[in-house]
PDBQT receptor file of N, H, CA, C and O in Angstrom, charges set to zero:
ATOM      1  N   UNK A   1     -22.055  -8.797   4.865  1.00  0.00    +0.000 N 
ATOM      2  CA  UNK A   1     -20.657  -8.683   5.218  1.00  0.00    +0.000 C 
ATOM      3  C   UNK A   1     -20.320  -7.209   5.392  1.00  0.00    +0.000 C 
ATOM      4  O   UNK A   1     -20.703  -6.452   4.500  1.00  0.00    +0.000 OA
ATOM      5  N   UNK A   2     -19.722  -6.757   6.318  1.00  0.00    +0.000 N 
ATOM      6  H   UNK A   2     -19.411  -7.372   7.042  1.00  0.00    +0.000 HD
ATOM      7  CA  UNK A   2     -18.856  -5.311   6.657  1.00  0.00    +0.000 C 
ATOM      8  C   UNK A   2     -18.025  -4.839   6.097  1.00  0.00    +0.000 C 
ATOM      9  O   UNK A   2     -17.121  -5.663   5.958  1.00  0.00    +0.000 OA
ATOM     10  N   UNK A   3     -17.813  -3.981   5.694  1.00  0.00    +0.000 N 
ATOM     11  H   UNK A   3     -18.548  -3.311   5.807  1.00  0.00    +0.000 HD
ATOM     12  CA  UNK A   3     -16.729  -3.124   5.251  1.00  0.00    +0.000 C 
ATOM     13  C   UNK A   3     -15.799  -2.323   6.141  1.00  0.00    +0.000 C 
ATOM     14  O   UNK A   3     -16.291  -2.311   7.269  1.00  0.00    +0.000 OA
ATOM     15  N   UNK A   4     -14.678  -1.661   6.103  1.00  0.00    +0.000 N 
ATOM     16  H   UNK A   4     -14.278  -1.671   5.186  1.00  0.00    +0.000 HD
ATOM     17  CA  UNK A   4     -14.231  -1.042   6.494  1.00  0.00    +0.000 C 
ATOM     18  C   UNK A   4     -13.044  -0.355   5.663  1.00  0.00    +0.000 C 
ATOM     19  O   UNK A   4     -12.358  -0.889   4.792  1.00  0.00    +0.000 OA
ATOM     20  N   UNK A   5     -12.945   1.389   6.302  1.00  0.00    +0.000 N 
ATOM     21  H   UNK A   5     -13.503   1.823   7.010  1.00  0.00    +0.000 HD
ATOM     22  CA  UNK A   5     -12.217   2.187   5.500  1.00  0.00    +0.000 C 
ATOM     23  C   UNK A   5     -10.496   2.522   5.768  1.00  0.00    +0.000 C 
ATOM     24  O   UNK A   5     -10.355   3.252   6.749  1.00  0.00    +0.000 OA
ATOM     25  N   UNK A   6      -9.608   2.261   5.315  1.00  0.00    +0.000 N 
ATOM     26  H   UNK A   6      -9.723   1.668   4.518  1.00  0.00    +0.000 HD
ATOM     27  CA  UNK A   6      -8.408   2.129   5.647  1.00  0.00    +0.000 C 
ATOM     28  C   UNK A   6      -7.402   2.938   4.756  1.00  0.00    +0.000 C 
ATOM     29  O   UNK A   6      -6.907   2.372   3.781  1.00  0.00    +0.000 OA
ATOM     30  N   UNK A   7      -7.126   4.048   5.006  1.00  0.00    +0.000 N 
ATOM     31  H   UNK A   7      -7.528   4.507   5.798  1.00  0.00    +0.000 HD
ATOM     32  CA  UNK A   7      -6.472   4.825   4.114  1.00  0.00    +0.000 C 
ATOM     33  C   UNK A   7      -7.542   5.998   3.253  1.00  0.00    +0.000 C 
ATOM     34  O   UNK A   7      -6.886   6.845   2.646  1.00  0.00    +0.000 OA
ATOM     35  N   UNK A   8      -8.826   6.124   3.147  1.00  0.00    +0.000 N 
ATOM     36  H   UNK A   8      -9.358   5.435   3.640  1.00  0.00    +0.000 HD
ATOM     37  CA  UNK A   8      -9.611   6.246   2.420  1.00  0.00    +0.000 C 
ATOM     38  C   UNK A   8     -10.144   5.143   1.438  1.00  0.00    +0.000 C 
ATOM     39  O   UNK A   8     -10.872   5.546   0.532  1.00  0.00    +0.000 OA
ATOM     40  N   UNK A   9      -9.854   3.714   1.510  1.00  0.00    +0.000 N 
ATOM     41  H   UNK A   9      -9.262   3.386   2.246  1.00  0.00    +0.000 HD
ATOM     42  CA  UNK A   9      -9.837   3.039   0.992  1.00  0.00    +0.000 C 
ATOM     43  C   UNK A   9     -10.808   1.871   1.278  1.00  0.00    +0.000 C 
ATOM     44  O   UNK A   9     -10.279   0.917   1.849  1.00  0.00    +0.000 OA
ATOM     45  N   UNK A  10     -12.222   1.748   0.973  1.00  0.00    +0.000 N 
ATOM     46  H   UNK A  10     -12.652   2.523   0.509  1.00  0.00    +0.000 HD
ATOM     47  CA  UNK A  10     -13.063   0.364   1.612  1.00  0.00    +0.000 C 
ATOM     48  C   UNK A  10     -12.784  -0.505   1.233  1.00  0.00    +0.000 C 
ATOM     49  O   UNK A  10     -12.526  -0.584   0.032  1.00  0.00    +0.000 OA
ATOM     50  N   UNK A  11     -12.678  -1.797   2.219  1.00  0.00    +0.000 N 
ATOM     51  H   UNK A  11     -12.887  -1.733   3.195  1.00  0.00    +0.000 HD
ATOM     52  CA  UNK A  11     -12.010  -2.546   2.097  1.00  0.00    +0.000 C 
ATOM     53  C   UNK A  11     -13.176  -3.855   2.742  1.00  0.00    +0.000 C 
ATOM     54  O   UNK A  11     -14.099  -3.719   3.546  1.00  0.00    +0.000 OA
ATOM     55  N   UNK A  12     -12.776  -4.874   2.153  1.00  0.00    +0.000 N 
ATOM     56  H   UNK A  12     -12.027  -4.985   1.500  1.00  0.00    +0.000 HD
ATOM     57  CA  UNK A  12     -13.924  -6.121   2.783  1.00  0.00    +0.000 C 
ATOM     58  C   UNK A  12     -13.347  -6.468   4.226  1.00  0.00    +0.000 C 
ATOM     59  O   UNK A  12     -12.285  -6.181   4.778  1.00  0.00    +0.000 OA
ATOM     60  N   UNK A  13     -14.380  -7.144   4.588  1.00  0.00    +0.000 N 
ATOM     61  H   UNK A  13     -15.243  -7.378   4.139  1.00  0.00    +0.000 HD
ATOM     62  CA  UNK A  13     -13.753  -8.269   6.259  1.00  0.00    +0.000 C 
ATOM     63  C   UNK A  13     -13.149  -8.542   5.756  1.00  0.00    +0.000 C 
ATOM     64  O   UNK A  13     -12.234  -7.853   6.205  1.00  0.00    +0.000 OA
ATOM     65  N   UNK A  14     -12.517  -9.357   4.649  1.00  0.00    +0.000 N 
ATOM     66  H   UNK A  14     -13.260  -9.917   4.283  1.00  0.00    +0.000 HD
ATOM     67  CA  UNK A  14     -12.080 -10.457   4.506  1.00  0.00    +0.000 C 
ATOM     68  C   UNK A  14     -10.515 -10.161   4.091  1.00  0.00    +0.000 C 
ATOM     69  O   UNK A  14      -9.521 -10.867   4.258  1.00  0.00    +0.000 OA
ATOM     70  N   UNK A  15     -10.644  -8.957   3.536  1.00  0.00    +0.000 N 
ATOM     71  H   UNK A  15     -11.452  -8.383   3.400  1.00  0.00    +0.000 HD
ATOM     72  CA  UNK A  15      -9.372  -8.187   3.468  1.00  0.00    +0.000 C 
ATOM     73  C   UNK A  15      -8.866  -7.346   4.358  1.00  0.00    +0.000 C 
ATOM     74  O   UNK A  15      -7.655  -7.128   4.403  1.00  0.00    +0.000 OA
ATOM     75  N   UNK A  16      -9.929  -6.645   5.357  1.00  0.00    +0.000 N 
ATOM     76  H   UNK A  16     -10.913  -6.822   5.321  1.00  0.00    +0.000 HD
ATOM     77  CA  UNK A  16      -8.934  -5.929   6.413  1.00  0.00    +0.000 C 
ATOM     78  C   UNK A  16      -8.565  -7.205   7.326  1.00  0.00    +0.000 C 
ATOM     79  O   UNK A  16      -7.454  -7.127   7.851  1.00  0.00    +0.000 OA
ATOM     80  N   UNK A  17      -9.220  -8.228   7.570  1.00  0.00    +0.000 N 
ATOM     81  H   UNK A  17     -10.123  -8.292   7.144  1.00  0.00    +0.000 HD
ATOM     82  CA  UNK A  17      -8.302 -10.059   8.440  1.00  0.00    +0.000 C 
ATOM     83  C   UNK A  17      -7.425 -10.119   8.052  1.00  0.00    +0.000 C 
ATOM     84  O   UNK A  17      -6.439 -10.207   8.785  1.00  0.00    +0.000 OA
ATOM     85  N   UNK A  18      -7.306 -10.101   6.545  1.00  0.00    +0.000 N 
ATOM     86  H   UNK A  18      -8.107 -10.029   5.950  1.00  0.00    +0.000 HD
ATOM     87  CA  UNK A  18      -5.560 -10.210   5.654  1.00  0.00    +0.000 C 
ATOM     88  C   UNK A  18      -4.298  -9.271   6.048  1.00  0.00    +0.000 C 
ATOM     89  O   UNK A  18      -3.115  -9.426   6.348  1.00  0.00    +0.000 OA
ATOM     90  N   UNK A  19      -5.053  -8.404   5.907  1.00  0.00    +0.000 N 
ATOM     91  H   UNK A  19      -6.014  -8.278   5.662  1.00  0.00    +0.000 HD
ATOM     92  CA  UNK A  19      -4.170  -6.850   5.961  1.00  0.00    +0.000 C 
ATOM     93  C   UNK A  19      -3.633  -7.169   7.794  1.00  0.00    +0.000 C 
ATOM     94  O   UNK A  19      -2.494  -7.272   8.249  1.00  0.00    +0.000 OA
ATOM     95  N   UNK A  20      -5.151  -7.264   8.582  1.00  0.00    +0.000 N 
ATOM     96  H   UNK A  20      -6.076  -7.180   8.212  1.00  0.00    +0.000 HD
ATOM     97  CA  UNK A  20      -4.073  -7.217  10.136  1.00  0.00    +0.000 C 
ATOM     98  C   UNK A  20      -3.368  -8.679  10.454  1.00  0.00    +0.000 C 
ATOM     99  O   UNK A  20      -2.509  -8.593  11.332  1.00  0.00    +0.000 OA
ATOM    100  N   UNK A  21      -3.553  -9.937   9.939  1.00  0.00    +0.000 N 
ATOM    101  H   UNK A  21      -4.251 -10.006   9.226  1.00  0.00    +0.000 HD
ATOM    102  CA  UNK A  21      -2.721 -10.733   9.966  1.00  0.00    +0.000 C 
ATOM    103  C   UNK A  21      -1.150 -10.582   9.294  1.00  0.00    +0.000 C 
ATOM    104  O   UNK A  21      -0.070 -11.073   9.621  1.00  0.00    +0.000 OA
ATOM    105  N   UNK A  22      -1.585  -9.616   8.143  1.00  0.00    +0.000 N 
ATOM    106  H   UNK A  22      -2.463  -9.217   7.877  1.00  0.00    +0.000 HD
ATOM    107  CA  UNK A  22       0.174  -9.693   7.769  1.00  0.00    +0.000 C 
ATOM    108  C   UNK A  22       0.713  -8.792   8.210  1.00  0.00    +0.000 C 
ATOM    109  O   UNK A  22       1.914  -8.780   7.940  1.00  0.00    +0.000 OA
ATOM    110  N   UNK A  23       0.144  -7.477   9.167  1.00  0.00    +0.000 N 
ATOM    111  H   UNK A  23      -0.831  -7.487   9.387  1.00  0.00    +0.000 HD
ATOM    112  CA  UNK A  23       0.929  -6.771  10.078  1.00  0.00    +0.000 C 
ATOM    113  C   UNK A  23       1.796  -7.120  11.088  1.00  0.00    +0.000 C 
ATOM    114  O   UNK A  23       2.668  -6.411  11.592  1.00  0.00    +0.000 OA
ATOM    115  N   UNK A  24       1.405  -8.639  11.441  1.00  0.00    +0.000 N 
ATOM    116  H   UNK A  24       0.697  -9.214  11.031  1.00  0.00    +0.000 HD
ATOM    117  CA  UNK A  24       1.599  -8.916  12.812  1.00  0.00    +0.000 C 
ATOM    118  C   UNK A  24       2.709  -9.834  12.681  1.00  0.00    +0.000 C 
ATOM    119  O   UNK A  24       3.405 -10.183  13.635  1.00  0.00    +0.000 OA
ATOM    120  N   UNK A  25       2.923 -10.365  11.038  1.00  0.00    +0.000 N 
ATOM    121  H   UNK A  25       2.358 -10.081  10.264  1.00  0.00    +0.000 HD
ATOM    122  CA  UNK A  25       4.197 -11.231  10.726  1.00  0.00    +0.000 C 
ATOM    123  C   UNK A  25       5.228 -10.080  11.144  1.00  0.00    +0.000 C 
ATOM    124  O   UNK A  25       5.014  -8.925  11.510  1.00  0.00    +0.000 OA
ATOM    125  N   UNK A  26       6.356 -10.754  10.974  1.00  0.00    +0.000 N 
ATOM    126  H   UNK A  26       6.529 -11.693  10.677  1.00  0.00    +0.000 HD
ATOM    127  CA  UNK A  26       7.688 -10.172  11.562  1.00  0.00    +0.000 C 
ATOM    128  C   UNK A  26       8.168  -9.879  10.334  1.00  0.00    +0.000 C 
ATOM    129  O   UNK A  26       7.582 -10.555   9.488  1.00  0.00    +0.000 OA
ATOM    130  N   UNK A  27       9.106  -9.054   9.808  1.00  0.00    +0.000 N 
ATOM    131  H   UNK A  27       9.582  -8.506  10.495  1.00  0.00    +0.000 HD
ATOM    132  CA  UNK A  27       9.363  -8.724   8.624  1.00  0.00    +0.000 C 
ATOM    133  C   UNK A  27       9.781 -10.071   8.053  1.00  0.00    +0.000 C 
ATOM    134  O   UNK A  27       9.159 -10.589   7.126  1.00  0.00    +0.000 OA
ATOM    135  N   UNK A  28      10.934 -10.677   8.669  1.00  0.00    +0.000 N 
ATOM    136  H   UNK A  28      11.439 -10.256   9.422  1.00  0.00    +0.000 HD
ATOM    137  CA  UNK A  28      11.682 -11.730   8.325  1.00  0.00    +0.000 C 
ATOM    138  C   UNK A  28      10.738 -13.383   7.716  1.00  0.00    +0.000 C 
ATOM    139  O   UNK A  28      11.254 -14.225   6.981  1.00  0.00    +0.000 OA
ATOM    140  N   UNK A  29       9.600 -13.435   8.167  1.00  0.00    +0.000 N 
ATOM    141  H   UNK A  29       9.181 -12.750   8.764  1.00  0.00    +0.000 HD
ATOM    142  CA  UNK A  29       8.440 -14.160   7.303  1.00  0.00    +0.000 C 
ATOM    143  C   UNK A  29       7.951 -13.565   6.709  1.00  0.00    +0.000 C 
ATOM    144  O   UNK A  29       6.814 -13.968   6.954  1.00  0.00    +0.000 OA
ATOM    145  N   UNK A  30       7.769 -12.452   5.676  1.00  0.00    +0.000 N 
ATOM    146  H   UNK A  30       8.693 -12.125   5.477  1.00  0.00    +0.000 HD
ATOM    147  CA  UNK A  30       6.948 -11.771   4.688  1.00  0.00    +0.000 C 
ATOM    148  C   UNK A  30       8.160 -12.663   3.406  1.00  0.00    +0.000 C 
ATOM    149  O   UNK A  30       9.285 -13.081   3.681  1.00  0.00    +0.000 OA
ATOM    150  N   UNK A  31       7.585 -12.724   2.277  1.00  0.00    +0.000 N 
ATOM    151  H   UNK A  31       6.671 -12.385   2.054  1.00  0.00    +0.000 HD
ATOM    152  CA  UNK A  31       8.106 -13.337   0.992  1.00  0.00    +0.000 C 
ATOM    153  C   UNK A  31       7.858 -12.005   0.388  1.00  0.00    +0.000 C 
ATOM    154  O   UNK A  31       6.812 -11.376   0.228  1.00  0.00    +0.000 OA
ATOM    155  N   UNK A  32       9.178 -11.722   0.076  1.00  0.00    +0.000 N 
ATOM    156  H   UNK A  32      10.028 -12.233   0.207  1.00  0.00    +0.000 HD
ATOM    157  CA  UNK A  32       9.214 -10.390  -0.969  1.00  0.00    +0.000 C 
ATOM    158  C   UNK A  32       9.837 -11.004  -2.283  1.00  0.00    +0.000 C 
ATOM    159  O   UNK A  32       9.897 -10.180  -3.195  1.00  0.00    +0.000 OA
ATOM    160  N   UNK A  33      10.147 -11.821  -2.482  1.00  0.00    +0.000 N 
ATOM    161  H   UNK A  33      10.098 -12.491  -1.741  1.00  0.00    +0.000 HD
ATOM    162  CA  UNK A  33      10.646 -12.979  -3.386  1.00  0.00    +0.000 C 
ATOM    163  C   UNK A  33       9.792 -12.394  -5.015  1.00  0.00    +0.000 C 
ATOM    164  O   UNK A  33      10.448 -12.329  -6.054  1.00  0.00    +0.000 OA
ATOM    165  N   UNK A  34       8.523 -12.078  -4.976  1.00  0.00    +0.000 N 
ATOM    166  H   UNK A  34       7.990 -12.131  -4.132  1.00  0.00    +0.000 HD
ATOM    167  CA  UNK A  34       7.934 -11.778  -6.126  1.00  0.00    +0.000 C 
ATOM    168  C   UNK A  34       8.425 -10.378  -6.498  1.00  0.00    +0.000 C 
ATOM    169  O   UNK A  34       9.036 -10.404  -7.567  1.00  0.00    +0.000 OA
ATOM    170  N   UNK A  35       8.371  -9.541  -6.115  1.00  0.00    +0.000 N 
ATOM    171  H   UNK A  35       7.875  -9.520  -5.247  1.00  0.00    +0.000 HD
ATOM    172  CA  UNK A  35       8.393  -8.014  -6.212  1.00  0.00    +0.000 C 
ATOM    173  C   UNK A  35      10.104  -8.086  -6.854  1.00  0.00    +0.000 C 
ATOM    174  O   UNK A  35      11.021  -8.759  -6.385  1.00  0.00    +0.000 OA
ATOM    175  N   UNK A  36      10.143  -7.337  -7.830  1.00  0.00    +0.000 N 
ATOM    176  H   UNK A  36       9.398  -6.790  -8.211  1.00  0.00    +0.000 HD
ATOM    177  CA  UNK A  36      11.293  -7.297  -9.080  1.00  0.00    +0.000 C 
ATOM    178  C   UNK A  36      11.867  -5.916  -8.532  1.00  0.00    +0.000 C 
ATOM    179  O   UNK A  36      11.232  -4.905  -8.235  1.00  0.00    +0.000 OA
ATOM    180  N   UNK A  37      13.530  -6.194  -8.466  1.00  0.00    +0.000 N 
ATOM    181  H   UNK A  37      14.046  -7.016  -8.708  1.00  0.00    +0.000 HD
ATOM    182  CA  UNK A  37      14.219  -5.330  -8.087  1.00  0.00    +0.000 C 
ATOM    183  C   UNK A  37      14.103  -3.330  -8.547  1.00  0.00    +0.000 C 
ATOM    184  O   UNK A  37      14.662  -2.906  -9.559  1.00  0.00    +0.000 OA
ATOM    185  N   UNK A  38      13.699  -2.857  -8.065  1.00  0.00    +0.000 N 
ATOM    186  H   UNK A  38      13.245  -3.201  -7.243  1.00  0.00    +0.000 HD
ATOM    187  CA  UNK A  38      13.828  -1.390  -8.333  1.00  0.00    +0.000 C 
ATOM    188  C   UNK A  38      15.470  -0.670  -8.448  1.00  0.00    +0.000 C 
ATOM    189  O   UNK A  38      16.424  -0.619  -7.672  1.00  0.00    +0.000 OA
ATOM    190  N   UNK A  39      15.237  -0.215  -9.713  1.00  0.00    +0.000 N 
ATOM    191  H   UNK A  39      14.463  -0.257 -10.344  1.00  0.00    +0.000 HD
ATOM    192  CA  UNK A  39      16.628   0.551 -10.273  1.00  0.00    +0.000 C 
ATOM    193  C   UNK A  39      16.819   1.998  -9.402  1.00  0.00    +0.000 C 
ATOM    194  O   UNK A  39      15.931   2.473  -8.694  1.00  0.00    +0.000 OA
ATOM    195  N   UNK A  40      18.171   2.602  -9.603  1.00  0.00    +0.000 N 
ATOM    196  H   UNK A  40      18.892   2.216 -10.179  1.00  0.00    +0.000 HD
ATOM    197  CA  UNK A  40      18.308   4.086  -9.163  1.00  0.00    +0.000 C 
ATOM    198  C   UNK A  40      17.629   4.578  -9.779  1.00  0.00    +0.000 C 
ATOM    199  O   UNK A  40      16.732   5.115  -9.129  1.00  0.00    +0.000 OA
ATOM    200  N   UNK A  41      17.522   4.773 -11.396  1.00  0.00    +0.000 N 
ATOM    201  H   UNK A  41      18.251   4.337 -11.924  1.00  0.00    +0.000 HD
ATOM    202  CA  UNK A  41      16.833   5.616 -11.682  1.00  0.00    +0.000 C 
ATOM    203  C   UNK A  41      14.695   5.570 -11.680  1.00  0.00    +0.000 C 
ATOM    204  O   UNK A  41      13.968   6.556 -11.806  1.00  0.00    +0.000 OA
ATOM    205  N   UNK A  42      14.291   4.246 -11.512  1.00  0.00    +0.000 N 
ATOM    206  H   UNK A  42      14.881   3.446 -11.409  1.00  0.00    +0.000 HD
ATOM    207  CA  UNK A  42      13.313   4.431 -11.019  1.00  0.00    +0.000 C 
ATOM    208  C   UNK A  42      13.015   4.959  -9.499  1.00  0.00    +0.000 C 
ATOM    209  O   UNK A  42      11.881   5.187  -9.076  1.00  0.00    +0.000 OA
ATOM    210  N   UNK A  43      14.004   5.088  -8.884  1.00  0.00    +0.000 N 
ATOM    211  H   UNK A  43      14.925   4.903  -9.227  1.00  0.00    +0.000 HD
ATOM    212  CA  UNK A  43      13.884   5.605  -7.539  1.00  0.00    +0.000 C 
ATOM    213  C   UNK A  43      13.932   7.011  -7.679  1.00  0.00    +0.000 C 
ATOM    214  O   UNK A  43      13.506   7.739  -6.782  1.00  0.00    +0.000 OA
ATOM    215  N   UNK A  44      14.312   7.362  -8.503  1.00  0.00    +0.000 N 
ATOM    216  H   UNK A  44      14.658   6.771  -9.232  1.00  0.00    +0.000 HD
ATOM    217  CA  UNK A  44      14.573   9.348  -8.618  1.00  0.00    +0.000 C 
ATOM    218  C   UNK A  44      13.180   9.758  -8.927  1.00  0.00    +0.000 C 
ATOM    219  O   UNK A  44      12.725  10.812  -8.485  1.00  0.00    +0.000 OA
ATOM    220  N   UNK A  45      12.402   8.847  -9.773  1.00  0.00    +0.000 N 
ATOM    221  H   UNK A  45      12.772   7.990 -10.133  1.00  0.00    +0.000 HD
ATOM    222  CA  UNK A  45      11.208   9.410 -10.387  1.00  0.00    +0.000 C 
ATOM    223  C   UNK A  45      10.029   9.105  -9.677  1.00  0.00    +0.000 C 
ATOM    224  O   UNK A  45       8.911   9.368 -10.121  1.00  0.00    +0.000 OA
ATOM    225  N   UNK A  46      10.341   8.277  -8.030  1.00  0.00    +0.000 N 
ATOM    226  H   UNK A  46      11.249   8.063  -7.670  1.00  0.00    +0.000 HD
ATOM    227  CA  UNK A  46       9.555   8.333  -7.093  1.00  0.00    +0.000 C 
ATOM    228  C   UNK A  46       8.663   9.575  -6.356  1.00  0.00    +0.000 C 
ATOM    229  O   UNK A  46       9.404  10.558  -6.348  1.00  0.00    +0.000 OA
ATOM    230  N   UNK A  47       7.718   9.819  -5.906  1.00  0.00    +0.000 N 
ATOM    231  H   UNK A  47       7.116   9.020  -5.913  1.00  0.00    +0.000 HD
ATOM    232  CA  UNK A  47       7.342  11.231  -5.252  1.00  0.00    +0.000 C 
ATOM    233  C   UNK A  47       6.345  10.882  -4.194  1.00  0.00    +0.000 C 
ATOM    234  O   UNK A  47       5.385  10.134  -4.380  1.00  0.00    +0.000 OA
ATOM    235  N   UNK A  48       6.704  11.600  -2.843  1.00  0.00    +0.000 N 
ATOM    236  H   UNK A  48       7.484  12.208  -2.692  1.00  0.00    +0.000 HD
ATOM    237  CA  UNK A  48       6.194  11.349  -2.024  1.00  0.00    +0.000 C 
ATOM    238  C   UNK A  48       4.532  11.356  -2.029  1.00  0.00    +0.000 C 
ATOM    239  O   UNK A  48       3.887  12.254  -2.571  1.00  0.00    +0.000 OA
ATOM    240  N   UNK A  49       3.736   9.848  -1.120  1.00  0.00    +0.000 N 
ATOM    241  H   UNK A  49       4.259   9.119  -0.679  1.00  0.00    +0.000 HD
ATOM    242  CA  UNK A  49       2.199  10.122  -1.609  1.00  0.00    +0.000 C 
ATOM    243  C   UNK A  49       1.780  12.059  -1.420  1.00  0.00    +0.000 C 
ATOM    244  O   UNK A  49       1.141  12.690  -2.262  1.00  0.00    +0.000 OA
ATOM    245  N   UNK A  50       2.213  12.509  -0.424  1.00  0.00    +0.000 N 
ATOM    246  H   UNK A  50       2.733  11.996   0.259  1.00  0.00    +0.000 HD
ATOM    247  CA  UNK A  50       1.565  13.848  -0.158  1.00  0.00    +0.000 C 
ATOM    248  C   UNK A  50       1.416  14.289  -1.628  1.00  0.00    +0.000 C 
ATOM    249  O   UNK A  50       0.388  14.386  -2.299  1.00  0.00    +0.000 OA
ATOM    250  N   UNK A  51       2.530  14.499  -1.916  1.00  0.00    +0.000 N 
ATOM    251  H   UNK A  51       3.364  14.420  -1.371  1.00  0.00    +0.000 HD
ATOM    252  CA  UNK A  51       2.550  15.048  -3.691  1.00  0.00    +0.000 C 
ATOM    253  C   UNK A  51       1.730  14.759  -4.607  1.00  0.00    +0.000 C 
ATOM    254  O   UNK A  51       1.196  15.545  -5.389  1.00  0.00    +0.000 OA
ATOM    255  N   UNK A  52       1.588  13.492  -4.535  1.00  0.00    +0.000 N 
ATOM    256  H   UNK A  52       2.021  12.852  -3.900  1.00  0.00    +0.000 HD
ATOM    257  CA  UNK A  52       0.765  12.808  -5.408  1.00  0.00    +0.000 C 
ATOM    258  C   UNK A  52      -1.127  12.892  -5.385  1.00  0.00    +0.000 C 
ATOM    259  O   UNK A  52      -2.038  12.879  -6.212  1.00  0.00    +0.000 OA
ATOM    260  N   UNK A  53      -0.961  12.985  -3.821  1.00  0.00    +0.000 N 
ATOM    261  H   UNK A  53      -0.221  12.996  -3.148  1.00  0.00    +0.000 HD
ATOM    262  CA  UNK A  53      -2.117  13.470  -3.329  1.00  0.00    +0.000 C 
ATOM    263  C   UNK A  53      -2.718  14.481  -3.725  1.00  0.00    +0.000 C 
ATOM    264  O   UNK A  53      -3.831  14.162  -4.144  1.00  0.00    +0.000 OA
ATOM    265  N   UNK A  54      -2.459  15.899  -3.820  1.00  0.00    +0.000 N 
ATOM    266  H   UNK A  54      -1.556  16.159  -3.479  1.00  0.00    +0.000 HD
ATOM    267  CA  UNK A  54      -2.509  16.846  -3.801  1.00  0.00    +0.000 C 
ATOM    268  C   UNK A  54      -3.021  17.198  -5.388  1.00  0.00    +0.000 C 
ATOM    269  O   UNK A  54      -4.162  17.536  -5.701  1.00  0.00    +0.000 OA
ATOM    270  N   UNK A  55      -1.828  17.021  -6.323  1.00  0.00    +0.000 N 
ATOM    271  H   UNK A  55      -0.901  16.747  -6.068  1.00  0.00    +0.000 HD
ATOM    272  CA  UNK A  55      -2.438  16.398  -7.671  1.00  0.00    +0.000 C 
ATOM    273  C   UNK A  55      -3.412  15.752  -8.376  1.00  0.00    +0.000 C 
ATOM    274  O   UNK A  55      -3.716  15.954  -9.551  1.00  0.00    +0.000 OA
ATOM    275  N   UNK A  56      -4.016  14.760  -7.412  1.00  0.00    +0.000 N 
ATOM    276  H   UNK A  56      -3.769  14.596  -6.457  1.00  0.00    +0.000 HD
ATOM    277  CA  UNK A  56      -5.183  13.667  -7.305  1.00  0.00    +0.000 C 
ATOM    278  C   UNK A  56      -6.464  14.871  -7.349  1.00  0.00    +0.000 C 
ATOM    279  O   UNK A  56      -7.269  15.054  -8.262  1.00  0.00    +0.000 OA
ATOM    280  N   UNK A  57      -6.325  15.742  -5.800  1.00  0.00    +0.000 N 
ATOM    281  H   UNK A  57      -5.670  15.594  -5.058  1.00  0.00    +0.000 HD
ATOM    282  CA  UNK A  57      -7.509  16.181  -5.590  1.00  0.00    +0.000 C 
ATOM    283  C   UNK A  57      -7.525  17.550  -6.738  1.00  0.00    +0.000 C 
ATOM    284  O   UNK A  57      -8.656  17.841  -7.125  1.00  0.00    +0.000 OA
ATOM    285  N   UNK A  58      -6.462  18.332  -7.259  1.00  0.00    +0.000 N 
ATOM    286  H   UNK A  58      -5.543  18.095  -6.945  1.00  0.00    +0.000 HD
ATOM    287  CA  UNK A  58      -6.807  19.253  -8.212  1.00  0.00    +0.000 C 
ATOM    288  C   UNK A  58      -7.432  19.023  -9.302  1.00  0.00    +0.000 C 
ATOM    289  O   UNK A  58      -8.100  19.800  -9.983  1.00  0.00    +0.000 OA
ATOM    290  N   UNK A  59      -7.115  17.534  -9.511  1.00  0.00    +0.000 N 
ATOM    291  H   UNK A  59      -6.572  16.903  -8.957  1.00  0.00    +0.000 HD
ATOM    292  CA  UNK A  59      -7.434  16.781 -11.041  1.00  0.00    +0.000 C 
ATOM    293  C   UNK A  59      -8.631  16.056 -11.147  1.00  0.00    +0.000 C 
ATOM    294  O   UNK A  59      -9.036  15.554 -12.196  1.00  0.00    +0.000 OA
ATOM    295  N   UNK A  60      -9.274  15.995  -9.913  1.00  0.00    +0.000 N 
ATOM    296  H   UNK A  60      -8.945  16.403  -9.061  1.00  0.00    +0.000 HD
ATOM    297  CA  UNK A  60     -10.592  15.249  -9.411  1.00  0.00    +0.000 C 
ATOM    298  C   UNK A  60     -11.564  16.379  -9.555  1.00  0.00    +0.000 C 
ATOM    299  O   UNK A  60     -12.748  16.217  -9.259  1.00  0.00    +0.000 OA
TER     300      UNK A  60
């Protein structure tokens, strides 16, 4: 079975099929129904990936 890299990230066939099938839904069929509401203040303590990135590779 194949792999492929997506983000820096390898990923199976079987999951990049997943990944481009649920690109192609329309927002309005995605079920966000699971995912639990995010507060203001967890939104302040958000940081953009670049940031996070950057941190990653000093600490690596």
């Amino acid at each position: 079975m194949s792999s492929f890299i997506i983000n820096g990230v390898e990923v199976s066939e079987e999951q990049f099929n997943r990944i481009k099938n649920i690109r192609q839904l329309p927002d309005e069929e995605i079920d966000f129904s699971d995912i639990p509401p995010t507060s203001k203040e967890e939104l302040k303590k958000f940081k953009p990936a670049r940031l996070r990135e950057k941190k990653l590779k000093i600490a690596g």
